[in-house]
C-alpha positions in Angstrom: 73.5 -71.6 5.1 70.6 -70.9 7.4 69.9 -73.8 9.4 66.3 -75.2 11.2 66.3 -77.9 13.8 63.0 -79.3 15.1 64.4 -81.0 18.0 63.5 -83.8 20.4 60.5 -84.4 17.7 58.2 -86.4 18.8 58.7 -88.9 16.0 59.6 -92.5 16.2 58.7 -95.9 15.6 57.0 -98.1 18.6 59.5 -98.9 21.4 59.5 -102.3 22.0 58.7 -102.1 25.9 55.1 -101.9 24.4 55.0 -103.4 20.8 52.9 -106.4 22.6 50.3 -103.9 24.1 47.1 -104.4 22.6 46.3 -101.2 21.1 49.6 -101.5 19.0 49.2 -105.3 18.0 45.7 -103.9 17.2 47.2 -100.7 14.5 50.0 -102.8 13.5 47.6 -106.0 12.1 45.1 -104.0 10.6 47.9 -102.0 8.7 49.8 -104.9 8.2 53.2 -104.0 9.3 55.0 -105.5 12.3 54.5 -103.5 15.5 57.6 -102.2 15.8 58.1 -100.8 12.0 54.8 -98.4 12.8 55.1 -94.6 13.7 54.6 -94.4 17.9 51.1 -92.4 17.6 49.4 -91.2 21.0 46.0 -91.0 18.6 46.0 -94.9 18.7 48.6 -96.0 21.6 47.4 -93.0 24.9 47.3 -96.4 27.0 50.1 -97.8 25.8 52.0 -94.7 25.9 51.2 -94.4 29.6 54.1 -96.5 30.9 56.5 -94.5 28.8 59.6 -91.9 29.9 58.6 -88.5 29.1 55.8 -89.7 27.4 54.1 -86.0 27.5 56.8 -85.1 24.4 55.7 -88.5 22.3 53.9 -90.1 20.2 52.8 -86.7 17.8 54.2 -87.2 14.0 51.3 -84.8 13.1 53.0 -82.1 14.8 56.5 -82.5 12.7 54.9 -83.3 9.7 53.2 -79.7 10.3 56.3 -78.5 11.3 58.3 -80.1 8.5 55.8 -78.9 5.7 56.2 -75.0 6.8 59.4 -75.0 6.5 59.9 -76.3 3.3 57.4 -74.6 1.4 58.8 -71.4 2.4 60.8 -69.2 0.0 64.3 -69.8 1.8 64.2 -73.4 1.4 63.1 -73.1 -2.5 66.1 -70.7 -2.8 68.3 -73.5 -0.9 69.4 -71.0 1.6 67.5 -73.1 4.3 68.6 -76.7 5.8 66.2 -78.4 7.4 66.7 -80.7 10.1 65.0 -82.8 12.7 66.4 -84.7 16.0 63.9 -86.7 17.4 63.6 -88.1 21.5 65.5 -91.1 20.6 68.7 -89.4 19.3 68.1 -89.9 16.0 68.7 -87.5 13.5 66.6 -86.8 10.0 68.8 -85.5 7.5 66.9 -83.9 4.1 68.6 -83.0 0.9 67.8 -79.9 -1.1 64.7 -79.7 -2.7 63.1 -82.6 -0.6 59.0 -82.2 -1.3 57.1 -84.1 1.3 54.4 -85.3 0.5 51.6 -83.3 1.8 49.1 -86.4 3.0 50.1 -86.9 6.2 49.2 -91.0 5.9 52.0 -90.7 2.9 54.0 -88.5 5.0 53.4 -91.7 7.7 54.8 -94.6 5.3 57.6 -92.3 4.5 59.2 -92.1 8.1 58.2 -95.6 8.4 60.2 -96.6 5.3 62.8 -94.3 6.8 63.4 -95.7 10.2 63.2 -99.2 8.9 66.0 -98.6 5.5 67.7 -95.6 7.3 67.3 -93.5 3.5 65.0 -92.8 1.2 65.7 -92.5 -2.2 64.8 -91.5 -5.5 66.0 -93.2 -8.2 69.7 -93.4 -7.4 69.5 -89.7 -5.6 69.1 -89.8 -1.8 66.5 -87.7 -0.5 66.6 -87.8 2.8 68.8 -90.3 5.8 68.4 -90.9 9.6 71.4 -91.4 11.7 71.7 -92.1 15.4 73.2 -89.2 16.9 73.1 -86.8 20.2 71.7 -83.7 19.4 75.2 -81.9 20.1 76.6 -84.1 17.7 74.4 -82.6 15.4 74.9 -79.2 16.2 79.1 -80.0 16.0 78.1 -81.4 12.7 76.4 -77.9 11.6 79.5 -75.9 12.9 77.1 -72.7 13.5 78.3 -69.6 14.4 75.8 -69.1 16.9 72.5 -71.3 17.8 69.0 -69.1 18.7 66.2 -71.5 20.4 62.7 -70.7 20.5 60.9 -71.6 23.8 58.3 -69.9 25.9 60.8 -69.9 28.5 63.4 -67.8 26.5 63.5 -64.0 27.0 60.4 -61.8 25.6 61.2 -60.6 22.5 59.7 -60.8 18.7 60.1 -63.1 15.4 61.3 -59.6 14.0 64.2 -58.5 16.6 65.3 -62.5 16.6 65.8 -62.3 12.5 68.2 -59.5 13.5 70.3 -61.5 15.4 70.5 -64.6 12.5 73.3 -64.9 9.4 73.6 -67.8 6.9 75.8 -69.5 9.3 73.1 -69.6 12.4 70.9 -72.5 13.5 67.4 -71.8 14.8 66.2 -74.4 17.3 62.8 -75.0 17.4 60.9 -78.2 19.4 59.0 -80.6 17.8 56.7 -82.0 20.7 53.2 -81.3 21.8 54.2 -80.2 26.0 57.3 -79.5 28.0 60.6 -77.4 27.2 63.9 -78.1 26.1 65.5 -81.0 28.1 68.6 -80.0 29.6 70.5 -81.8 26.7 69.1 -79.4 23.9 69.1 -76.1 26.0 73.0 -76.7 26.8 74.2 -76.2 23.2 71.5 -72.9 22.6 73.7 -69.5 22.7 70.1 -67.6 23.1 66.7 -68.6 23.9 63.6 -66.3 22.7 60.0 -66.6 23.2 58.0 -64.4 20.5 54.6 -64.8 21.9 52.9 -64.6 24.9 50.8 -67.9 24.1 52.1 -71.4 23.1 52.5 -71.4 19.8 52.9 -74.8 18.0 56.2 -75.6 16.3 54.9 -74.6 12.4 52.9 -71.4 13.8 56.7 -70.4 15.3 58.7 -71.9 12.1 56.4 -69.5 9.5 56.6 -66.8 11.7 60.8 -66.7 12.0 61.1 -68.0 8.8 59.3 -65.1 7.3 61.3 -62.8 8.7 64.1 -64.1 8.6 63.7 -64.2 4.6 62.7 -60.1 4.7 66.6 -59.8 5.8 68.2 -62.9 4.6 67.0 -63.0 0.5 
């Protein structure tokens, strides 16, 4: 099965270094959760954010819930020839079953990770629907067993979301990032067989995801 990792996503709960800043004690009280069960958000926490480590790639869960919504509306996933996947900057990996709809509100989308980093799963009755694990992103990619694993990154080799489709089977994994700035850390880009860029501008994650996707369905369904 095709496989689509939004990796080092810049989704996660409030680190603790800065739970006590006053912008998050502000969020978290109005809300009413404890600082460190709210999603890390730069639209509420820039200041706090400032003293973090690669803060540039944090603090966006708008960007993966963009990213997450593309790729499961898409024809692939509704077919369940498309895993979905998402490692985030904390080595923690997001782990959705088939036939997962997210909820298109992005504050219900919000109160979902939250109730997912606090319980670890989410489920549905008794069915699980989706699970976060603490793993390294190769540990992830072992897990998948692909036969080969394509990234997308303006730094990869010019090419097009049509000549890249070529190159996929059932059994590949597509790497695309999930943060606002930056490229793959030296940790992601080590387990990528080929790296691609299909555009000459920077194209967010769910712009690149519909765009491969698509064509990867022309060959795939």
């Amino acid at each position: 099965m095709l496989s689509l990792v939004i990796a080092e996503a810049a989704l996660e709960t409030v680190p603790k270094s800065i739970a006590k800043h006053p912008s998050v004690v502000k969020q978290a009280s109005k809300i009413g959760k404890p600082a460190g069960e709210i999603l890390l958000d730069r639209s509420y926490h820039h200041g706090a954010m400032l003293k973090l480590k690669d803060a540039w790639k944090r603090g966006r869960p708008d960007l993966v819930h963009f990213a997450l919504l593309e790729a499961t509306s898409t024809p692939l996933y509704h077919k369940n020839m498309l895993k979905v996947y998402v490692h985030t900057t904390a080595n923690k990996a997001i782990f959705l079953n088939e036939n997962v709809r997210l909820p298109k509100s992005y504050f219900r989308f919000e109160g979902l990770m939250e109730e997912l980093f606090k319980n670890r799963k989410v489920r549905s009755n008794s069915d699980l629907l989706i699970e976060l694990k603490d793993m390294e992103f190769c540990d992830l990619i072992n897990k998948l067993t692909p036969t080969k694993v394509i990234g997308l990154s303006r730094t990869g080799a010019k090419s097009s979301a049509e000549e890249v489709a070529k190159m996929v089977n059932s059994d590949t994994a597509i790497v695309v990032g999930g943060f606002p700035r930056g490229h793959f850390s030296n940790n992601v880009s080590s387990k990528i067989n080929y790296t691609y860029s299909i555009s000459d501008l920077a194209l967010e994650a769910h712009v690149v995801i519909a765009r491969i996707l698509y064509e990867c369905e022309k060959i795939l369904v």
